[in-house]
GUPARO-303022 format. One record per atom (N, C-alpha, C, O, CB): residue in one letter; z, y, x. Coordinates in steps of 0.2 Angstrom, whole numbers, plus 2048, in hexadecimal, padded with zeros to 3 digits. Glycine has a CB too. Layout:
REM residues N
aZYX...
REM end
This chain:
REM residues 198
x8007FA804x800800800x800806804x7FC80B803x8068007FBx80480780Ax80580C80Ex7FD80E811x7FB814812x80A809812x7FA809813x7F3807816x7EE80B812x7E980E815x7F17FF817x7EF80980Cx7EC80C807x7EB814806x7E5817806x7F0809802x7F1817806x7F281D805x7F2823808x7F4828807x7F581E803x7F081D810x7EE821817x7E5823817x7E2828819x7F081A81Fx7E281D813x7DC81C813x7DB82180Ex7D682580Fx7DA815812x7DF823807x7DC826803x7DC82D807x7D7830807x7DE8267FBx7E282F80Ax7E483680Cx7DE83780Fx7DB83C80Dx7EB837810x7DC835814x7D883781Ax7D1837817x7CD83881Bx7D9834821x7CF834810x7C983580Dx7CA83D80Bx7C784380Dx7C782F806x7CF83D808x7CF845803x7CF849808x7CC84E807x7D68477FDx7D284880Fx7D284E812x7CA84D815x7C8853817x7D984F818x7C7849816x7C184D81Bx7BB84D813x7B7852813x7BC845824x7BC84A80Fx7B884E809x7B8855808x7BD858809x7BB84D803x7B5857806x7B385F808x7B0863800x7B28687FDx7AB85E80Ex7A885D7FEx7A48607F7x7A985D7F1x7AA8577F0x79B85C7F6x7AC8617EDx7AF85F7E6x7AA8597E4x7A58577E7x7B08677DFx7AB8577DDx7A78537D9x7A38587D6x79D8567D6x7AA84F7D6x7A585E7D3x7A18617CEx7A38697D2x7A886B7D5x7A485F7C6x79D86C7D0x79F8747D3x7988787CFx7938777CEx79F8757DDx79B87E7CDx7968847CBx7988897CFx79E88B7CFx7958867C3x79288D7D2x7958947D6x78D8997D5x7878977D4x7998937E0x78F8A07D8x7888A37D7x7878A57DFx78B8A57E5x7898AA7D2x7818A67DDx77D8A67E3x77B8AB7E5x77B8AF7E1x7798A47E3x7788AF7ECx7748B57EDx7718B17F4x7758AF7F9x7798BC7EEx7698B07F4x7668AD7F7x7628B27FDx75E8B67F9x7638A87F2x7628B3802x75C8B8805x75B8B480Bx75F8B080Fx75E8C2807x7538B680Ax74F8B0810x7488B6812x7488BC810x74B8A680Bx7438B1816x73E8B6817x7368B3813x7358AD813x73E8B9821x7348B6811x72F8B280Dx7298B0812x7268B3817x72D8B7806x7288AA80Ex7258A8818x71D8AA814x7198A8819x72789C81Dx71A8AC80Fx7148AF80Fx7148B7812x70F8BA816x7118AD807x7188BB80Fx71B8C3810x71E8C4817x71E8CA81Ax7208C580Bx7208BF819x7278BF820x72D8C581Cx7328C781Fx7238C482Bx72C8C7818x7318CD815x7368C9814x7368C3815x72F8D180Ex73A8CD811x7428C9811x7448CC809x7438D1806x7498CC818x7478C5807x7478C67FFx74D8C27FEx7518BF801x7418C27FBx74C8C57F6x7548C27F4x7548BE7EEx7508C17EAx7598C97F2x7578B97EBx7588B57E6x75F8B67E4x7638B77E8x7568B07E8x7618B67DDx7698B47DAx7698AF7D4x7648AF7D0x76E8BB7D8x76D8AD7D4x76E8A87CFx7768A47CFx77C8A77D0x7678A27D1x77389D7CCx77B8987CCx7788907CFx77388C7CEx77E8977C1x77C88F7D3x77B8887D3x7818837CEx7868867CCx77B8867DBx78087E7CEx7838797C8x7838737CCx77D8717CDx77E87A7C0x7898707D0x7858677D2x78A8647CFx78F8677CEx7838637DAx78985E7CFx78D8567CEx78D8517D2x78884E7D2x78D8537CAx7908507D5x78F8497DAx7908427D6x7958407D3x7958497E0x78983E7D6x7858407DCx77C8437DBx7788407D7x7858387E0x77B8477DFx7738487E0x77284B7DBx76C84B7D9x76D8437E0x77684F7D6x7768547D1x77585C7CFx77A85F7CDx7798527D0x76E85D7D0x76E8667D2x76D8697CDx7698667C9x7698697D8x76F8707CAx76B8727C6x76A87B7C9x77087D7CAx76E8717BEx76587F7CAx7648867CCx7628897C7x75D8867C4x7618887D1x76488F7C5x7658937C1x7628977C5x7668987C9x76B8947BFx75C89B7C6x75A8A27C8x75A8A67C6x7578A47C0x7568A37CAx75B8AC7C5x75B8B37C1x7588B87C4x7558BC7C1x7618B67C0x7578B97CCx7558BE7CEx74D8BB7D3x74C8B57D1x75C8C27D3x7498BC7D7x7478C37D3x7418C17CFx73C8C47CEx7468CA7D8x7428B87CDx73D8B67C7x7448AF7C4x7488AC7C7x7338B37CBx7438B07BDx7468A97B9x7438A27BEx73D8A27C1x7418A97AFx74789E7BFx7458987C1x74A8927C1x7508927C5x7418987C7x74988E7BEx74D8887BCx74D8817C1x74787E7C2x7498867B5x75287F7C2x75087B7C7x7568757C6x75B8767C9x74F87F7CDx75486E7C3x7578697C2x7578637C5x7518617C6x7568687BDx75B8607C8x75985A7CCx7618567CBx7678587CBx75685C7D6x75C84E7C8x7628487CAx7608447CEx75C8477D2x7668437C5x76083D7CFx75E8387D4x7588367D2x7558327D6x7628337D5x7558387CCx7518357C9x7498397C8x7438377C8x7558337C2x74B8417C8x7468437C6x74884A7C7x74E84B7C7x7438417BFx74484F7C9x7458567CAx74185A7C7x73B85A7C9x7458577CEx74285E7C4x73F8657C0x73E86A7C4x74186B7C8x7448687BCx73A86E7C3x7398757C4x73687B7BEx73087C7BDx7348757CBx73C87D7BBx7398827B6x7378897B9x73B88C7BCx73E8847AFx73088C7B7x72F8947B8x72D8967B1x7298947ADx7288957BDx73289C7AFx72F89F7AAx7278A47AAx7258A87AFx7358A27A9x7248A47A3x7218A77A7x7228AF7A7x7278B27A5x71B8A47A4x71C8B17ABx71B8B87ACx71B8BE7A5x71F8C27A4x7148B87AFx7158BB7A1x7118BE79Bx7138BB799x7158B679Bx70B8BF79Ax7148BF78Fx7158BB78Ax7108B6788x7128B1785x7168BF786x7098B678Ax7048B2789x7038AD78Fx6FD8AB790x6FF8B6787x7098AB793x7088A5797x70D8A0794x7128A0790x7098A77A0x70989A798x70F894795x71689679Ax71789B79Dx70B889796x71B89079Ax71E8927A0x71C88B7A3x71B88779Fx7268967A1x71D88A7A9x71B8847B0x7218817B0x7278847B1x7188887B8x7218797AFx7278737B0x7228717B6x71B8717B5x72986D7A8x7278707BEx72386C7C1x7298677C1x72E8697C0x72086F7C7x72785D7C2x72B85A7C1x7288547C7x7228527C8x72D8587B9x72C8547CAx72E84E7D0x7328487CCx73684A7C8x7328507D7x7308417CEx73083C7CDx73883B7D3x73683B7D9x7288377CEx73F83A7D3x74483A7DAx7458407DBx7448457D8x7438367E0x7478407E4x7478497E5x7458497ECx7448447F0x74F84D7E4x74484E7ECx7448507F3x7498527F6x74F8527F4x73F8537F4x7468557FEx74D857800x74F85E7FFx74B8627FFx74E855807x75585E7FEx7588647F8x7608667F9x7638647FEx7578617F0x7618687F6x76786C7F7x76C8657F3x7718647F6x7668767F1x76A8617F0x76E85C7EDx7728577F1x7778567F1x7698597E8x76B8557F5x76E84F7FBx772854800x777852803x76784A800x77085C802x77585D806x77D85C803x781858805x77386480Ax77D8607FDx7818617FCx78585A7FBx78A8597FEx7818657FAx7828547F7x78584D7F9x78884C802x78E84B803x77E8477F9x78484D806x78784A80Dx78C84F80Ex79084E813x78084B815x78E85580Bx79285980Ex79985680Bx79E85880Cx79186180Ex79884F807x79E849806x7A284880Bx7A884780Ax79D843805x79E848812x7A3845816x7A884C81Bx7AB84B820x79E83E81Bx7A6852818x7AD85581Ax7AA85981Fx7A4859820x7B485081Bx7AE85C824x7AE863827x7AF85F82Fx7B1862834x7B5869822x7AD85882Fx7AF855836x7A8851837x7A584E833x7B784F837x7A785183Ex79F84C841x7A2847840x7A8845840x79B84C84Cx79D84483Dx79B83E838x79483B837x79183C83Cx79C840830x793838834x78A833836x786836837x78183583Ax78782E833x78683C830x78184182Ex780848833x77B84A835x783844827x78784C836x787850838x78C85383Cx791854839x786851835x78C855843x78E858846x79385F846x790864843x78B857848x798860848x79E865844x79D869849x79A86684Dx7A7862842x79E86E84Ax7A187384Dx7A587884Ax7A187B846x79C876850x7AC87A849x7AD87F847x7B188484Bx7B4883850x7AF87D842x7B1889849x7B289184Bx7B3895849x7AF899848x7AF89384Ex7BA895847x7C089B842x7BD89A83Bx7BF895838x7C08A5844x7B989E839x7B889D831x7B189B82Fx7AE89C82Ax7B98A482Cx7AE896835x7A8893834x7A688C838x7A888A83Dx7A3898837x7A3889832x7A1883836x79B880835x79987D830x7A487F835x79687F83Cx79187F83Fx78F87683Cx79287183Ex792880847x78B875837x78886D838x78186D83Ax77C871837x788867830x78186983Fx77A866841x77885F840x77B85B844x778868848x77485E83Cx76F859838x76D85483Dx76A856841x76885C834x76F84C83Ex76C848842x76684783Bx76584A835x770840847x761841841x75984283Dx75883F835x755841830x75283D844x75D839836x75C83A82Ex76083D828x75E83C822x75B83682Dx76584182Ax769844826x76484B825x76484F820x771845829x76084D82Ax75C85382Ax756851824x754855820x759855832x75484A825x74F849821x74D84981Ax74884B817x74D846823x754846817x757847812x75984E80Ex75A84F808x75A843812x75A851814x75B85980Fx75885D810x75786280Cx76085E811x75485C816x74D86381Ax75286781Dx75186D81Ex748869813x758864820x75D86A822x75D86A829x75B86482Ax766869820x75D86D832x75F86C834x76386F836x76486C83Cx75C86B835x767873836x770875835x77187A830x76D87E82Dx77287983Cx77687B830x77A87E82Bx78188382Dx785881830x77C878826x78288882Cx78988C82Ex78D88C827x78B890822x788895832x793888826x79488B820x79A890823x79D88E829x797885819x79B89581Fx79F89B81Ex7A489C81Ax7A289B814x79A89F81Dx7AB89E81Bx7B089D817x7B38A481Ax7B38A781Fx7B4896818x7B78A5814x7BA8AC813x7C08AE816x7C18B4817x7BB8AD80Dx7C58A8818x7C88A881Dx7CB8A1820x7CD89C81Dx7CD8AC81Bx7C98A3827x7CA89D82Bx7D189882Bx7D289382Fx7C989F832x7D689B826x7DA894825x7D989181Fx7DC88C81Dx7E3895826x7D489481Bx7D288F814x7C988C815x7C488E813x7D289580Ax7CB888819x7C2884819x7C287F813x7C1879814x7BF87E821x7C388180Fx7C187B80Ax7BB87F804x7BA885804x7CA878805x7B787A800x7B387D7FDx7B48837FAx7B08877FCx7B28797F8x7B98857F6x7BC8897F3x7BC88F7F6x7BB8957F3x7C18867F1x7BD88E7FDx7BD895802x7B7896804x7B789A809x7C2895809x7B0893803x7AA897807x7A889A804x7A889B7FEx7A6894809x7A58A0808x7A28A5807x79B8A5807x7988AA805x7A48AB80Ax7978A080Bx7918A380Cx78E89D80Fx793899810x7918A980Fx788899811x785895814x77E898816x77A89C812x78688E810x77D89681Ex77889981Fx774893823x77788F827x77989F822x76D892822x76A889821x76488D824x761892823x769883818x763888829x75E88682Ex75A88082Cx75C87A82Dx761884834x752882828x74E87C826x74A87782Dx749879833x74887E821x74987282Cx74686F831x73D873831x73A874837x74686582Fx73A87682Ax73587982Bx73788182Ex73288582Fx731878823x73B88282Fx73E889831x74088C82Fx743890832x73B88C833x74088D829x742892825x74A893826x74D88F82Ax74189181Dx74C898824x75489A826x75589F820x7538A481Fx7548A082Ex75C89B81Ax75B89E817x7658A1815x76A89E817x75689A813x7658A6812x76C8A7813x7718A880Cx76F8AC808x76D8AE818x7768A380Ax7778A2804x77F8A8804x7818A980Ax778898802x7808AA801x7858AE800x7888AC7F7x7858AD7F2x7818B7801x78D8A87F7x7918A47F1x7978AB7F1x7988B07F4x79689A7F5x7998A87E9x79C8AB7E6x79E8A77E0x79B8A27DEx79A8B07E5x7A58AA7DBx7A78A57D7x7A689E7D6x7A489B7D2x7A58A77D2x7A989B7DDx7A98917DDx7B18907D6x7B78927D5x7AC88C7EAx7AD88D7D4x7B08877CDx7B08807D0x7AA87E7D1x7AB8887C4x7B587D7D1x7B48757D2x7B68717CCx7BA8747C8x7B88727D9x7B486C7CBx7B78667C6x7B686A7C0x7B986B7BBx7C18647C7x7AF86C7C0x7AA86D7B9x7A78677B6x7A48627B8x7A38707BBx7AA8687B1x7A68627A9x7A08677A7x79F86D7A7x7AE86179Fx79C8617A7x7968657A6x79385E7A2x7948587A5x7928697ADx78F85E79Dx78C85B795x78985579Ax7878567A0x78686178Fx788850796x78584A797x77E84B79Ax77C84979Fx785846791x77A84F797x773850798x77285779Ex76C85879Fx770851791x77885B7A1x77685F7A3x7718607AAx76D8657AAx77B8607A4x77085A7AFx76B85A7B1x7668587B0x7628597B5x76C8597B3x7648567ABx75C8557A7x75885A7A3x75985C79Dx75D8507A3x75385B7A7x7508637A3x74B86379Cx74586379Bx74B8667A8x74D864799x74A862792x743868793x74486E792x751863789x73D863795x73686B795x73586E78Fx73586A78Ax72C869796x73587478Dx733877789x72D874784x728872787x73287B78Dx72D87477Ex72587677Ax72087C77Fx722880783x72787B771x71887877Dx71687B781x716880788x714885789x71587B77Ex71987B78Ax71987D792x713878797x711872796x72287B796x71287C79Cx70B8767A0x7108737A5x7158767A8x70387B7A5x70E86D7A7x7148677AAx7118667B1x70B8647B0x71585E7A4x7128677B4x70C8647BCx71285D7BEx71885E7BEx70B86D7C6x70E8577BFx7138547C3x7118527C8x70B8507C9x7178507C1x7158537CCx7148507D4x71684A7D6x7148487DBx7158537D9
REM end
């Protein structure tokens, strides 16, 4: 029994991602057709496991659902006289879903990823297939003050893709241990919307 509750302790302490979380977002990156630097806001929504939903608001509507099975992409449209665009993938790709799955195993180098930390930041860098499954190859998450590294205290993550992109997340309002409806990751398409799948 003792053995036991050594084993559970030291799961919970290097566990890191809640099971459930919603928080908002403020996204700026550089747009790799413009090279300009732009800004996105919205909400993310996950569940573990491989459960994403984005919420975009700025600076176009866009919908963005993914479980293990299938993933969505809603665009509203422009004009009242356009349909709006469902694109749907058959599984997922690599995404914000699996990273945030692998960041299960907590804030210490582990199979997936290398730790570095430093006062109120900590450095992961992606061996090759933990990178391939996310498109990550490092990540800084960012916390608001260096004696609370837990989910609840970050402020910000800034991600290094393997195609290059460099994109910088700025969090706000984290909610953990969200109930959220049976069907919430499944995107019900619209009437008359055009469906592309890939």
């Amino acid at each position: 029994m003792y053995k036991i509750l050594i084993i559970l302790f030291s799961f919970s302490a290097l566990a890191f991602i809640p099971d459930s979380f919603r928080m908002n977002y403020i996204q700026e990156f550089k747009s790799q057709v413009s090279q300009k630097n732009r800004r996105a806001t919205g909400v993310f929504e996950y569940k573990y496991p491989s459960s994403l939903k984005v919420d975009q608001d700025q600076p176009e509507k866009l919908t963005y659902v993914s479980n293990s099975k299938t993933t969505w992409i809603f665009r509203a449209p422009l004009f009242d006289d356009e349909p709006a665009e469902v694109t749907v993938h058959k599984g997922q790709e690599a995404s914000l879903s699996n990273f945030f799955d692998i960041l299960k195993d907590g804030l210490k180098t582990n199979g997936n990823y290398s730790v570095v930390l430093t006062d109120a930041e900590a450095l992961l860098t992606f061996n090759k297939s933990a990178a391939k499954s996310t498109g990550i190859k490092t990540a800084m998450l960012k916390f608001s003050n260096k004696k609370n590294l837990s989910f609840e205290g970050l402020s910000g993550i800034d991600i290094s893709y393997l195609d290059g992109r460099m994109v910088e997340l700025k969090l706000s309002n984290i909610a953990t241990k969200v109930k959220f409806p049976k069907k919430h990751f499944v995107f019900d398409i619209p009437k008359g919307a055009k469906v592309l799948k890939q």
